[in-house]
N, C-alpha and C positions, 0 to 999 in steps of 0.2 A: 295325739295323732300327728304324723310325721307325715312331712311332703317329699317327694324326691330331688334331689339335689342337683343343679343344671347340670347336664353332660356334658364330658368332654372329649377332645378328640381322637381316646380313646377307647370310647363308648359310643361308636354310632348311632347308637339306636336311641330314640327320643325316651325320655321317660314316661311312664304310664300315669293315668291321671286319678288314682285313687289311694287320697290323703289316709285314707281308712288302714290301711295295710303299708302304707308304707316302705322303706326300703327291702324288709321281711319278705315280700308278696314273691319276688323270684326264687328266695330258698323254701319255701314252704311250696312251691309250686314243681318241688323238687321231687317232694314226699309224698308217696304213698303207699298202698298196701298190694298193690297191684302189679308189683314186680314179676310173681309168678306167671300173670295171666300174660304177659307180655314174649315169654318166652314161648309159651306156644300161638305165636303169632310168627306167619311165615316172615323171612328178612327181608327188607328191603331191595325190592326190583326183581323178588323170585316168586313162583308161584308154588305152594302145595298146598293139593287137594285133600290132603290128608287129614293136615293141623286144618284148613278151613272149615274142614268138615267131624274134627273132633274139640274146635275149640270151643261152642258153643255149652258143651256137654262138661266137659272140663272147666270151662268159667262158672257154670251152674256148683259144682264141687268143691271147686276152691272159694266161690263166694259164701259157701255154708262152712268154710273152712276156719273163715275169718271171721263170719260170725259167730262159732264156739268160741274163739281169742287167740291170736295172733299174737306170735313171743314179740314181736316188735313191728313197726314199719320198716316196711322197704326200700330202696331206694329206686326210683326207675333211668331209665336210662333221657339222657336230657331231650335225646330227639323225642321221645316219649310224650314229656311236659309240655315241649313245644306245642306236638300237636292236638293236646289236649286245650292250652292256653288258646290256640290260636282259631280251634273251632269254637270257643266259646264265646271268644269277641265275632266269629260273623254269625253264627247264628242270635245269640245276643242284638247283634248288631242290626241284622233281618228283622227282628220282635220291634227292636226301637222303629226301624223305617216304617211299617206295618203302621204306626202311630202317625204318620203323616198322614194315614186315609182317613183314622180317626178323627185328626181334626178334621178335613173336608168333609167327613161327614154330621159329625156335630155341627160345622159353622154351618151345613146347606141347610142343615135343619131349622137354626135359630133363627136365619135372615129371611127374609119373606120372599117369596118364588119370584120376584123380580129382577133377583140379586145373586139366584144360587149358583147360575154357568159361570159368573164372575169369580166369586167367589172358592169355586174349584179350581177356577183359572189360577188365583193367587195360591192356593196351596201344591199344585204341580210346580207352580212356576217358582217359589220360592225351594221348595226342595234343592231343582235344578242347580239353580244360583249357588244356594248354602253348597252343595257340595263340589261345584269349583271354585267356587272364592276360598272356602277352607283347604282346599287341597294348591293353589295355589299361592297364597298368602295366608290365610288362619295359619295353620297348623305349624308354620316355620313363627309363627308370632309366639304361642300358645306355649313349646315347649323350642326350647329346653328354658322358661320361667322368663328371669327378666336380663336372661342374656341376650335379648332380642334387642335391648336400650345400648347394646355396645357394640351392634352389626353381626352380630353371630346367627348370621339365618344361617343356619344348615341343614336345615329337611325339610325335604320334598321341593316345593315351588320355588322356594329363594334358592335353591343347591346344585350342585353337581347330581344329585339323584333325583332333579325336577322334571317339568316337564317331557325333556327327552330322553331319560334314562332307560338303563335296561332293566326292565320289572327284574327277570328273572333275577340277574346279578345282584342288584341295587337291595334286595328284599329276603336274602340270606339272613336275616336276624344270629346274633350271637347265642347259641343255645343257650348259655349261662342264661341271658335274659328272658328266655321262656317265650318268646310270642316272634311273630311273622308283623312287621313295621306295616303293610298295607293295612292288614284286622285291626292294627291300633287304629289310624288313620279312619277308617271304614267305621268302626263304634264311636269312635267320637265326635266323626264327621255328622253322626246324624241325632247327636244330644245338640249341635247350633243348628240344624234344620228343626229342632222343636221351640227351642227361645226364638227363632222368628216364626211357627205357627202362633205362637200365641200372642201376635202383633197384629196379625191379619185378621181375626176375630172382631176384634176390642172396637177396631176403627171402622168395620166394614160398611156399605151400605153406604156410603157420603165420598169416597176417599180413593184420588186417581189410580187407576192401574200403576203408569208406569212410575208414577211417586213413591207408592208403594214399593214398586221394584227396584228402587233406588238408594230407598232408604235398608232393604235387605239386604244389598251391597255393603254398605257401611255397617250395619250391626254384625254380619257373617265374616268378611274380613280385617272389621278391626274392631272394635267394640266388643265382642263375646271374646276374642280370642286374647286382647291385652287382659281383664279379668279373670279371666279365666289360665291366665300364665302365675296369677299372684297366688293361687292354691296348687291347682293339679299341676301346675306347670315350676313347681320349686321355690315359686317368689316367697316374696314377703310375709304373705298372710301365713303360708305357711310356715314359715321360722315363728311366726309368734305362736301358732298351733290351731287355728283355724281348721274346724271341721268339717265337711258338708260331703256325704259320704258320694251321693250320684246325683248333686244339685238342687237342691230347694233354694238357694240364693244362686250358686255361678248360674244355672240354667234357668228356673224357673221364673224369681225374680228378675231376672234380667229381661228375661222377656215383658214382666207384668211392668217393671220400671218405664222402659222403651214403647208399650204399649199405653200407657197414664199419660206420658209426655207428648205421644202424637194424639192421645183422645181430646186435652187439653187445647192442641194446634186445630185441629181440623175442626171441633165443633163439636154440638150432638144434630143428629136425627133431624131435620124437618117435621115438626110435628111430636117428637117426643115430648116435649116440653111447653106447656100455654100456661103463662103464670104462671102460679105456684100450683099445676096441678101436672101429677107425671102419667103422661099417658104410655097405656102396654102398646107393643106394636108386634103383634105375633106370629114365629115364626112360621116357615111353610110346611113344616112335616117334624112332628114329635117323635115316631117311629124313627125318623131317617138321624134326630137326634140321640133320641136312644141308644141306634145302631154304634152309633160312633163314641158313643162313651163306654160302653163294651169293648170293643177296637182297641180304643188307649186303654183302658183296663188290662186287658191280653199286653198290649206290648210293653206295661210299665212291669211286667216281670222279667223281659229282656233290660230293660232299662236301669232297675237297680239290682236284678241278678247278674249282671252279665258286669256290676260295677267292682262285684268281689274280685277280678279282675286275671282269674287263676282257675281252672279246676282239674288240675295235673295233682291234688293230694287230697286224700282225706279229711284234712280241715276245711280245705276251698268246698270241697264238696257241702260239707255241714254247712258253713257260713251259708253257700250259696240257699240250701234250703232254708233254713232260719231265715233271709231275706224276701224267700218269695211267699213264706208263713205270712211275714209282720207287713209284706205290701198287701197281700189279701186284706187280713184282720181291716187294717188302717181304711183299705177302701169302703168293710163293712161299714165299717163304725161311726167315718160319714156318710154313709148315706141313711141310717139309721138317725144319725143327731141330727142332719138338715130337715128331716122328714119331721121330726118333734118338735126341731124349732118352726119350721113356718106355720106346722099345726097352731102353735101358741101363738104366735106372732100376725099369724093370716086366718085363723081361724078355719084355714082347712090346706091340706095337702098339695104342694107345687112341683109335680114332674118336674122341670128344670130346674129346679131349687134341690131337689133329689142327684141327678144328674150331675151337676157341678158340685152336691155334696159327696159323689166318690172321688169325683176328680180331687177336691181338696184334700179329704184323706191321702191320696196319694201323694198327693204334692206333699203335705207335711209328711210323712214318713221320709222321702227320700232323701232327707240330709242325714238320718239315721237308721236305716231297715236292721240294721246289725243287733238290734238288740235283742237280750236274750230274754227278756221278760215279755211275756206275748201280749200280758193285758195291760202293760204300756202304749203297746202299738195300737190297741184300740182305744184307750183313752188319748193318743194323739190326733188320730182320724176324727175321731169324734169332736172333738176341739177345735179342729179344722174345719168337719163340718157346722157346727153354728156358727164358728169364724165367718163362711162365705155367706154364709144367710143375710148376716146381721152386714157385712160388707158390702152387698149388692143394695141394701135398702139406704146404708148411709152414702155411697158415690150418687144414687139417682137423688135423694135429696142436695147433693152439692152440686147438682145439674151436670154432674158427668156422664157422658153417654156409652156405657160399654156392652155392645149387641150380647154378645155370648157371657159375660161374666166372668173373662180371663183374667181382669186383674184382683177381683176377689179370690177367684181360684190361685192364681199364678204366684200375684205378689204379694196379700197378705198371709197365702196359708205357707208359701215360702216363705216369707220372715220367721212366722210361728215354730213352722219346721226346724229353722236353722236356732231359733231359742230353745226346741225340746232337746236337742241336742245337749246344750249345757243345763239343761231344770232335770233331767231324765238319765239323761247319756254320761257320757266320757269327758266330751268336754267341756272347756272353761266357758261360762257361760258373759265377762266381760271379754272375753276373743272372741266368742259369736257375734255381740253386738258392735265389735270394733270393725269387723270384716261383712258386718250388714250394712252399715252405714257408708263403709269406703266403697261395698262393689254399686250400694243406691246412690250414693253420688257420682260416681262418676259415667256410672250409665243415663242417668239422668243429665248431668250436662253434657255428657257428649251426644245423648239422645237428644236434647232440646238442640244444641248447635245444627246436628242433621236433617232435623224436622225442620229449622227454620231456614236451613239455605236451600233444600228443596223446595220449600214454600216460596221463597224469593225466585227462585231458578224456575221453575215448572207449575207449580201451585197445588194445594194440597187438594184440593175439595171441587168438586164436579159442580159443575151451576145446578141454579136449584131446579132446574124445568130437566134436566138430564136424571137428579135426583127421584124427580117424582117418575118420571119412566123408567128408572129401572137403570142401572150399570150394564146390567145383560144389552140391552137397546141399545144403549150410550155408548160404549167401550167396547163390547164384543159380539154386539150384534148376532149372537146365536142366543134363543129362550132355552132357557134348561125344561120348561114344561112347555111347548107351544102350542098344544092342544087344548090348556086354556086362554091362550094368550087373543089379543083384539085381531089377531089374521088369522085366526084359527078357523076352518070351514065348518 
């Protein structure tokens, strides 16, 4: 698996970030069988009512045409692939955003109703952020790989096509390359607004607003995006061959990494912990939990469908299905193995042990969705899911405090993922572990460095009589539920 090679100033346009397909992705994005159906499509900037209204009738024809067998593919024309390539990163791109409700609705569920307008607060509010910090500084870091170490910002934020540029001019993409430069932008802008949801969880409940928003700063524009230049972005990992199809390490791990490191800084819970005994602290609405792992369910098919990165051919098309088969499967299959293991382990069945058993599924499939064998995909899900089981029971016995269970989810069923890749997959499975331990270290020291000069600067963690009232009280002064609250009439 091959990464794309930094561009140059010949090549305006940033390379795409999907190691999986490789330099390949724009000629294959070329090909399809759909040549015919394109001609009777009216030309560009002309209207007929004719073709509008025979083309429906006639794509029904030729598509049964194709399915007798077709002497070959065809080739379509480039604006064609363009606009096929470029709808499929925003609406893709749409499914992924869709995923930031998800988390605010899982986190409102886990945290106890003290906590939840907070807590919504932080997942609005870091979207926000992630999506101008990467449009001004990410995304010139990110790509074109580690020619960013030699001053070569050239897109978007650092450029002459930054801030003030002219959309329309500036966003011409080269047809050769297949895709519209903002839809790349736009899809990948919102895989770093999901590595900082999964930070906001872990800590929640003890942990200052604007600390918080501070530290999203530094993971959105420099932290996701320096790692995340060393695969998708052409570097290094990728010259050794590094895999991770749509993130179980760049994305997911990084966030569970940056999420460990401020669990560590901040504390646990008030009350989670007396002695050696681990007390539950339960959330305010299991439904409202539930809802939100459905949510990211729904959008982790934009997430790693939308990573094939193409669907202007025939094969894109296939792969694409094939990935949103094996994200199902995967999700089955943990929540089926989390549900057996805490049977065994608990001696009875745990809703949110259920719940962050789909999510882990998904988490580990997404270094790999590409695979063709389907009962792969759920023996990895399934792997994942007693992964998280058995992870949420060993972090609370090391008196770690993670509310929702992100870094079981996040960062170990993301390692897992990123090893199925080489035990299962394509690749090598000493390059997965070389490129797990470089993206965990240095998210990890540069997460500790961030967590501890905002701690020195601002302070992580809310006094404890703010605690016991509630963040909602303390920080934002609006109850998500007031009608049970002490001023309720």
């Amino acid at each position: 698996m091959q990464g794309f090679a930094p561009p140059n100033k010949d090549n305006p346009n940033p390379p795409n970030h999907n190691d999986q397909l490789g330099k390949d992705t724009m000629l294959r994005a070329s090909l399809t069988p759909l040549k015919s159906l394109t001609r009777l499509l009216p030309a560009r900037g002309h209207t007929s009512a004719g073709a509008s209204t025979l083309a429906p009738v006639l794509a029904l024809a030729t598509g049964a045409w194709f399915v007798a067998g077709s002497p070959a593919l065809a080739e379509v024309d480039s604006e064609v692939a363009h606009i096929f390539n470029t709808f499929s990163f925003l609406v893709c791109g749409a499914l992924v955003m869709f995923m930031a409700a998800g988390f605010a609705m899982l986190e409102a569920g886990l945290v106890r109703s003290k906590n939840v307008a907070t807590i919504c607060l932080k997942n609005i509010a870091l979207y926000a952020v992630a999506g101008i910090l990467f449009y001004v500084i990410g995304y010139s870091i990110m790509y074109p790989g580690d020619a960013w170490l030699t001053g070569s910002l050239e897109y978007l934020g650092f450029s002459n096509a930054g801030l003030l540029y002219n959309a329309t001019d500036a966003d011409v993409a080269d047809l050769a390359t297949g895709y519209s430069i903002s839809s790349d932008w736009f899809f990948q802008m919102v895989f770093v607004a999901t590595a900082a949801s999964v930070v906001s969880g872990t800590i929640a409940e003890r942990t200052k607003l604007w600390s918080f928003m501070v530290f999203v700063v530094v993971l959105t524009a420099i932290i996701y995006p320096i790692q995340g230049s060393w695969t998708w972005g052409g570097g290094w990992l990728a010259d050794l061959g590094f895999s991770d199809f749509a993130g179980s390490t760049i994305v997911h791990s990084v966030g569970g990494w940056a999420a460990l490191v401020g669990a560590l800084m901040v504390g646990p819970r008030l009350g989670k912990f007396s002695g050696k005994k681990i007390n539950a602290l339960p959330g305010s609405s299991m439904p409202l939990a539930t809802l939100g792992t459905f949510i990211l369910w729904l959008g982790w098919f934009g997430f790693n469908g939308g990573s094939v990165l193409a669907l202007g051919s025939a094969d894109a098309a296939t792969d694409m299905s094939i990935v949103f088969v094996n994200t199902n499967l995967a999700a089955a299959g943990g929540v089926v193995a989390a549900m057996i293991t805490a049977q065994i382990w608990f001696g009875k069945v745990d809703l949110t042990m259920a719940l962050n058993g789909a999510l882990a599924g998904l988490v580990s499939i997404t270094a790999g969705p590409d695979l063709s064998n389907h009962l792969l995909s759920i023996i990895i899900g399934a792997i994942g899911g007693s992964l998280c089981v058995a992870s949420v029971v060993v972090l609370e016995r090391l008196r770690i405090d993670d509310v929702v269970g992100a870094i079981s989810v996040h960062l170990v069923c993301g390692i897992w993922g990123t090893l199925a890749v080489g035990i299962f997959g394509s690749g090598d499975l000493g390059v997965q572990i070389v490129g797990i331990l470089a993206i965990g270290a240095f998210v990890s020291i540069a997460s500790l460095i961030a967590w501890f000069v905002i701690n020195t600067m601002m302070g992580l963690r809310v006094s404890a009589e703010d605690e016991v009232a509630g963040l909602d009280e303390a920080e934002v002064g609006l109850q998500a539920y007031p009608e049970f609250g002490k001023n309720s009439f």
